[in-house]
N, C-alpha and C positions, 0 to 999 in steps of 0.2 A: 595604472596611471604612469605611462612612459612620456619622457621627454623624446619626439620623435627629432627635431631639429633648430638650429640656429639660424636666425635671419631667413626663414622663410618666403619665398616669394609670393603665395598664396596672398599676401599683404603684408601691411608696415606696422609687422612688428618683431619682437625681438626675438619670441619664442612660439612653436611651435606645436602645443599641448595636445597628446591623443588621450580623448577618456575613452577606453573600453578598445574594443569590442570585449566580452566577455565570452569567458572558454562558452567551446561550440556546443559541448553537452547542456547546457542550459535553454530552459524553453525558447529563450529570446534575446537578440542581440542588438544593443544599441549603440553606435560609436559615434563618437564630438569628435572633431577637430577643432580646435580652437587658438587662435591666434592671440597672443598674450605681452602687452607692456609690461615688465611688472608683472604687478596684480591682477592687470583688466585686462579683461575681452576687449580685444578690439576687431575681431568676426568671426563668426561659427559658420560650421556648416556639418552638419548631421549625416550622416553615412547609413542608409540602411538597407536591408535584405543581405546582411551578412547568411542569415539562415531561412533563407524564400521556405515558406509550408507550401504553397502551392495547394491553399484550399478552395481557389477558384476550377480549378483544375480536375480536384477529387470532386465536387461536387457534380461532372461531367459524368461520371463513371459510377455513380446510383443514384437510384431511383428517388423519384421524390419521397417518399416515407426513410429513406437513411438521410438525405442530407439535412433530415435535420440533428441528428448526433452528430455533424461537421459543423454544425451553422454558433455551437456557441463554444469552441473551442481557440478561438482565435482572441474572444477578450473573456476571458475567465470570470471576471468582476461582472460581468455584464450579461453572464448567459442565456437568461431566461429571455431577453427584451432582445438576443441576439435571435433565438431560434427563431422568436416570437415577427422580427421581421418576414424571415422566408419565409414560413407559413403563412403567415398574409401575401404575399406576392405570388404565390401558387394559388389561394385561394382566389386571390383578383383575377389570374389566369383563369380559373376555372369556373368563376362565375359563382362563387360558392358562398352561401350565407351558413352561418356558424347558430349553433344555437345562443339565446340570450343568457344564461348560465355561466359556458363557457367565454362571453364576450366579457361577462364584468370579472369572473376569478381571473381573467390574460389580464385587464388591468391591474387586478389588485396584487397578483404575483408580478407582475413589471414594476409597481412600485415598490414593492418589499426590498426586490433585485435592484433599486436605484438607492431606497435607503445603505444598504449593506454595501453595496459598491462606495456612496459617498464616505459611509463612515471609517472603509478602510484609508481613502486616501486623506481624509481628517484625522488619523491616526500618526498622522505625518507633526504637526500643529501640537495633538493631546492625546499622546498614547493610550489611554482611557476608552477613545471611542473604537478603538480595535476589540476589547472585548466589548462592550456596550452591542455589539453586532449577534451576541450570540440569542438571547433570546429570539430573535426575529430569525437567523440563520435555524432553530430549532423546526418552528414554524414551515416556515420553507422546506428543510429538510421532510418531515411529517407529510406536508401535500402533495411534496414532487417523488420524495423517494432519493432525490440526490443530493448530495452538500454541494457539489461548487460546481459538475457539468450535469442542471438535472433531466433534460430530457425528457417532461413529460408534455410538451407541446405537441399536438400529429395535426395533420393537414383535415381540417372543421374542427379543430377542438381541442381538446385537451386527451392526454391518455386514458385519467379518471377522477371521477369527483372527489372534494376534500373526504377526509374520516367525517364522520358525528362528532359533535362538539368542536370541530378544528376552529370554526369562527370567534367562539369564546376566547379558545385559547390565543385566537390571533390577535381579538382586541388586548386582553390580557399586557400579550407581549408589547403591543405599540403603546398602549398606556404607561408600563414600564421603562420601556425606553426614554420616552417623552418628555419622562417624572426624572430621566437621569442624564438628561442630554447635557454635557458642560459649556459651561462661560467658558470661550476662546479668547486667548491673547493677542491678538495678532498685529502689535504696535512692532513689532521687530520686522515682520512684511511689508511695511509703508516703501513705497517706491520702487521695490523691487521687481525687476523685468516687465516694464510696463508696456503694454498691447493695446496701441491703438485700435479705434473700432476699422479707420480703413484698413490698415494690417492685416482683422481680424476676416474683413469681407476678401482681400485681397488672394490671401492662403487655405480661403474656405472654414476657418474655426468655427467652429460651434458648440453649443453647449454651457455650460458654466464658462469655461475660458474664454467664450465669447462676449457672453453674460456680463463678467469681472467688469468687459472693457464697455458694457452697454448697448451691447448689439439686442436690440430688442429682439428674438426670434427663439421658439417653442413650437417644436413640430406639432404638440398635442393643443396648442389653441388655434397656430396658424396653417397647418395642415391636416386635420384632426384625422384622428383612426380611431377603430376597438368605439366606444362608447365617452370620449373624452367629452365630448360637445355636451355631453351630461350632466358635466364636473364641470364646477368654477376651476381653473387650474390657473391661480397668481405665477403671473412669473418672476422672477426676481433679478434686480440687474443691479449692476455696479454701476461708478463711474468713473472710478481712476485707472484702468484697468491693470492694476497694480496684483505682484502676488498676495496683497491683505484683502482685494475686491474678490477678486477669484476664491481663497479659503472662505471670505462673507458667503459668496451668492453660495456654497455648497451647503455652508452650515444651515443655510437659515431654509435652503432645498429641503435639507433631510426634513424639518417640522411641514414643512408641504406635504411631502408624500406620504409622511405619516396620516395626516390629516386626509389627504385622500383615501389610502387604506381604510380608514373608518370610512368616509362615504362610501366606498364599495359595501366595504361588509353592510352597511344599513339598508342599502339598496337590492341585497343580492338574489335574484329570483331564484326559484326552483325549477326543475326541467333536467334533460338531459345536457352534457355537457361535450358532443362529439356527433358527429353524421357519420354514420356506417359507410364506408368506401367499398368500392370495389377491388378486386382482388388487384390491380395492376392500375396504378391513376394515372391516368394522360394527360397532358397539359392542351390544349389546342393551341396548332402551329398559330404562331404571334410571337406578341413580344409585352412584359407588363412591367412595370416599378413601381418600388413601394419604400418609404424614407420614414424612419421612427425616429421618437425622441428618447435613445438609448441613453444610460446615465453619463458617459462623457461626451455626447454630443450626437449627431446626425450620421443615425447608420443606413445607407440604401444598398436596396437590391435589385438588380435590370435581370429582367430573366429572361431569355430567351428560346422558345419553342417551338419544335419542327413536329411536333405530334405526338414523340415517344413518351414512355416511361421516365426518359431519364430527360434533363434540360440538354439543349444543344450549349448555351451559353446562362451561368449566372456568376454574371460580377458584381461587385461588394465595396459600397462607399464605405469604409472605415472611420470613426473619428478621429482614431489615434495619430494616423498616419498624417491627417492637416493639421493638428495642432503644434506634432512635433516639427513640422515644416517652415514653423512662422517663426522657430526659433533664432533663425539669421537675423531676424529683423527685431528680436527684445534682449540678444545676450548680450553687444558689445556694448561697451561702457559698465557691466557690472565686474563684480570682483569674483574673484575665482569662490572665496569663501562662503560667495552666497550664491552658488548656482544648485546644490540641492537644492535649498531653498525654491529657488525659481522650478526647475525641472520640477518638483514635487508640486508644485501648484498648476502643471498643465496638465497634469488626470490621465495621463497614458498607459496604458498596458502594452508590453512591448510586443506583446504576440498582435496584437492590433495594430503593430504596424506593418510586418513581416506579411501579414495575413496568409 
């Protein structure tokens, strides 16, 4: 945290405050400018692709069975519901129907990965729910094979079915967790950076942050995928769109998904869980998109194909990257004292916005 300068022209204020960028060894770089009275913000503006990944890029240059080990590296938090996009939009490419098997375990491992992702950043609020993550992260670990990039989504399916007994053990865990979820405090977040719903439509937010400020919208009701139209899926909304709305609509998220998780496992048929592919999969020349409801918000993917192996183009709606956008428009007027605070209630991972 450097004082970069005095009397700034950027606007009318006194001081000119850089947070960050953060040394370039680090996965991901996020830099504030912020224009400071005193105390208060009086305008930000957020700096990013200090460290471009250029995963739109590497996607260009293999085939569709690798990119999906690219597809869930850019939000770590989110991996499973990351890969679990592209694979759906290749499969829309291709016409391709999945077995029912593997349609309901992508749901129920996408909400596992939206539990675990919300609880880290409620960790923020009540450090408690960062381990609280680990029975279910066991879970996860146990079906996929991976703890945090796990990689077993492939283009119709999944790579392989859970172990024996995995379901037991899954209700097990969500019951335990459920049984230890904590009472949140969050009278200390009233007012803090608060996000209008137009704000919200304006910079494209979604997801909980949107949610906070009352934007009715849930890609799994109102543009359903995977088997949702199945699932009652409540959504939950704020209305102040305060950072104590935003912590609300997550917390009260997590006993959603949990709750889904059981409805999978009740429902969960037997069968195989993948379509045998050919040695080399072709997409036909077109063009397909496909938009989830990833745990911080609205991840899309445009795929673009000329016939080959590999895609000619696949671009990638990020969350991270609108939420952090809208931040010109909720920091000025707060106090420097409470901008973690604020930062920490819009759900971004920073490799998600670098992409």
């Amino acid at each position: 945290m450097t004082v970069a300068g005095i009397g700034a022209a950027a606007g009318p204020s006194d001081i000119t405050l850089e947070l960050g960028a953060h040394h370039p060894s680090t996965h991901g770089s996020l830099r504030l400018r912020l224009g400071l009275d005193s105390d208060i913000v009086t305008w930000a503006e957020p700096v990013v692709g200090a460290l471009h990944r250029g995963a739109e890029k590497l996607f260009e240059v293999r085939d569709y069975r690798q990119i999906l080990m690219l597809a869930n590296r850019h939000d770590w938090l989110a991996a499973f519901n990351n890969e679990l996009g592209v694979a759906l939009v290749v499969e829309q490419a291709l016409g391709m129907e999945v077995p029912p098997r593997a349609t309901w375990l992508r749901m129920l491992l996408a909400e596992l990965n939206r539990v675990l992702s919300h609880l880290m950043f409620l960790g923020y609020v009540e450090p408690s729910c960062v381990l609280l993550r680990e029975p279910l992260q066991q879970v996860l670990e146990e079906a996929t094979g991976g703890r945090v990039h796990v990689v077993c989504t492939r283009v119709g399916g999944l790579l392989e079915d859970v172990p024996a007994g995995w379901a037991s053990r899954c209700s097990s865990a969500v019951a335990a967790v459920r049984s230890a979820l904590p009472a949140l405090d969050l009278a200390a977040f009233a007012g803090l950076g608060v996000l209008s719903v137009a704000d919200a439509l304006s910079y494209g937010v979604s997801g909980p942050v949107a949610r906070g400020s009352g934007l009715d919208l849930d890609l799994r009701r109102d543009d359903p995928y995977l088997l949702y139209p199945s699932l009652d899926v409540p959504v939950v909304l704020g209305t102040t769109g305060d950072a104590a709305a935003r912590f609300s609509c997550l917390q009260q998220q997590v006993s959603v998904s949990l709750d889904l998780v059981d409805a999978c496992l009740s429902q969960l048929p037997t069968g195989p869980v993948n379509v045998k592919l050919p040695k080399a999969v072709r997409a036909p020349e077109g063009s397909a998109y496909r938009w989830t409801e990833a745990p911080s918000g609205a991840v899309g993917y445009f795929l673009v194909s000329r016939g080959a192996s590999t895609p000619w183009r696949l671009a990638m709606r990020t969350p991270s990257f609108n939420n952090v956008s809208a931040l010109p428009s909720v920091l000025p007027g707060s106090r420097v004292q409470d901008l973690p605070a604020i930062l920490a209630s819009f759900f971004f991972t920073v490799g998600d916005i670098d992409k």
